[in-house]
Wavefront OBJ file of the C-alpha trace (Angstrom):
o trace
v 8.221 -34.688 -21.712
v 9.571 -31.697 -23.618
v 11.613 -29.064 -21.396
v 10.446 -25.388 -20.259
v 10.718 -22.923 -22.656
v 11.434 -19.939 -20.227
v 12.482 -20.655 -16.361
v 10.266 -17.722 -15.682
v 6.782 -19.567 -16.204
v 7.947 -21.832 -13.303
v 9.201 -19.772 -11.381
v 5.645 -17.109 -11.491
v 4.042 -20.280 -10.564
v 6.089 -20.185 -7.165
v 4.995 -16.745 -6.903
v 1.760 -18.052 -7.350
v 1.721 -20.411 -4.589
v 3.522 -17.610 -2.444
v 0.638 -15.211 -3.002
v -2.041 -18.100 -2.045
v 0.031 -18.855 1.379
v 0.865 -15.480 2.648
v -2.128 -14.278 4.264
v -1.226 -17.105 6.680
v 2.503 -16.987 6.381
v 2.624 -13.235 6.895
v -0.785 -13.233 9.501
v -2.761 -10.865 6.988
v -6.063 -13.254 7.505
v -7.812 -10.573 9.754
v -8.144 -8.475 6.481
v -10.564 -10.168 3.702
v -10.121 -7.759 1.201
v -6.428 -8.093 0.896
v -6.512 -11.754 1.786
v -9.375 -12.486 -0.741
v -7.267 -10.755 -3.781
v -4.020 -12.531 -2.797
v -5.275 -15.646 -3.118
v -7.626 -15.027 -5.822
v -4.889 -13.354 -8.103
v -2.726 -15.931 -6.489
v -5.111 -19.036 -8.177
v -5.026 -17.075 -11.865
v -1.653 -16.771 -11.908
v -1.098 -20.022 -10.915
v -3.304 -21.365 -13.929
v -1.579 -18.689 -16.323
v 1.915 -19.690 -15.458
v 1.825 -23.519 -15.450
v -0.358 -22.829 -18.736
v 2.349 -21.116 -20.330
v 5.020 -23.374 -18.617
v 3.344 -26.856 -20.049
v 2.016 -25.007 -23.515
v 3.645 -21.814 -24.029
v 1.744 -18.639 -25.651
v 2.355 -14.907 -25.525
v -1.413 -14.430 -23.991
v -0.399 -16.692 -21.077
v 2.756 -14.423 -20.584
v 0.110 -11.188 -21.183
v -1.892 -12.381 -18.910
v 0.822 -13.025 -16.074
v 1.790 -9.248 -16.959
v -1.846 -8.086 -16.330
v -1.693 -9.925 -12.919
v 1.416 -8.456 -11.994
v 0.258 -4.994 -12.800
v -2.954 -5.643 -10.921
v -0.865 -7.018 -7.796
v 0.925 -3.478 -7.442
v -2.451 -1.831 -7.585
v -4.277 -3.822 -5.502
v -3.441 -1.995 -2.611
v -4.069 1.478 -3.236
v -7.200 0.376 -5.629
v -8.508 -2.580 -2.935
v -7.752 -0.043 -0.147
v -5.299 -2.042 2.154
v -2.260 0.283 2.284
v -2.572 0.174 5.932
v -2.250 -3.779 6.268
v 1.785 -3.200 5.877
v 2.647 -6.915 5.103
v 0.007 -7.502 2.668
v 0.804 -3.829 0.500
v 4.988 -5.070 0.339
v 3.690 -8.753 -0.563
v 1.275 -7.726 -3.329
v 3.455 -4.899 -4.293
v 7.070 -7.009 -4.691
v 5.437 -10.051 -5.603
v 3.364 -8.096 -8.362
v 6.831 -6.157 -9.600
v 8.698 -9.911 -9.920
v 5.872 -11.060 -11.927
v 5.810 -7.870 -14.227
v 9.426 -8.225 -14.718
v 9.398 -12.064 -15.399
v 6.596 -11.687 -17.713
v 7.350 -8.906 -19.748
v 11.519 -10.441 -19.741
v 9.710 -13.068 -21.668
v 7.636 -11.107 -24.143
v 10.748 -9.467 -24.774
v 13.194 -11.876 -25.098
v 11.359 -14.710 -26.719
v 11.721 -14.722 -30.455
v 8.136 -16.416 -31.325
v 6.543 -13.195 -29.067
v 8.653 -10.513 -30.184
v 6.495 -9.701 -33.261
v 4.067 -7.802 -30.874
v 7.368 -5.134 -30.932
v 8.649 -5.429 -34.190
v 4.935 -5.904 -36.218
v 4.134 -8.120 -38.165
v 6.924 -9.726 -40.840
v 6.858 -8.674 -44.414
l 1 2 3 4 5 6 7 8 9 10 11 12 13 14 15 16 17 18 19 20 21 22 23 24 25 26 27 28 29 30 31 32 33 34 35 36 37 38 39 40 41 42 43 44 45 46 47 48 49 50 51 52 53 54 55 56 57 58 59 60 61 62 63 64 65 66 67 68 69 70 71 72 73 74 75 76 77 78 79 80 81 82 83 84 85 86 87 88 89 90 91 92 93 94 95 96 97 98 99 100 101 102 103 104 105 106 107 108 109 110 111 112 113 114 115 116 117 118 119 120
């Protein structure tokens, strides 16, 4: 078994299993829409990070970032700004995965020629 390349895959699939649990954890079941993109988001980041975590790419870590982002938005865009527990659990989950994604991208010296272009 070779080791993890970056902590961070493992850990976004926490996340991951977080966001798929806490309409029922945090009692946000009553809503669909914000219990429907939890877990759905929840599931594609789960298969992004172990993806990257068993066979790491920079699209699996792109594609963690894109879920992120869309966590943060979900709220205001899916319209459940009112359901308090859901907006702070998409919203900080969604800024953790961002940040742990992007860390990556940034950090990782196979990924970093999306910054620095191409090598000559």
């Amino acid at each position: 078994m070779t080791p993890v390349k970056h902590w961070q895959d493992p850990v976004n699939v926490l996340l991951a299993l977080w966001l798929i649990a806490s309409p029922w954890a945090l009692g946000f079941t009553g809503n669909t829409v914000a219990m429907t993109a939890t877990v759905v988001i929840g599931v594609a980041l789960a298969a992004a990070a172990l993806g990257a975590t068993l066979v790491p790419r920079a699209w699996e870590e792109w594609t963690e970032a894109a879920l992120g982002f869309a966590l943060i938005a979900s709220p205001v865009v899916l319209g459940f700004t009112a359901t308090r527990n859901a907006m702070l659990s998409a919203f900080v989950t969604g800024v953790v995965v961002l940040v742990l994604s992007l860390w990556v991208l940034f950090v990782d010296k196979d990924y970093k020629s999306w910054i620095e272009g191409p090598a000559h």
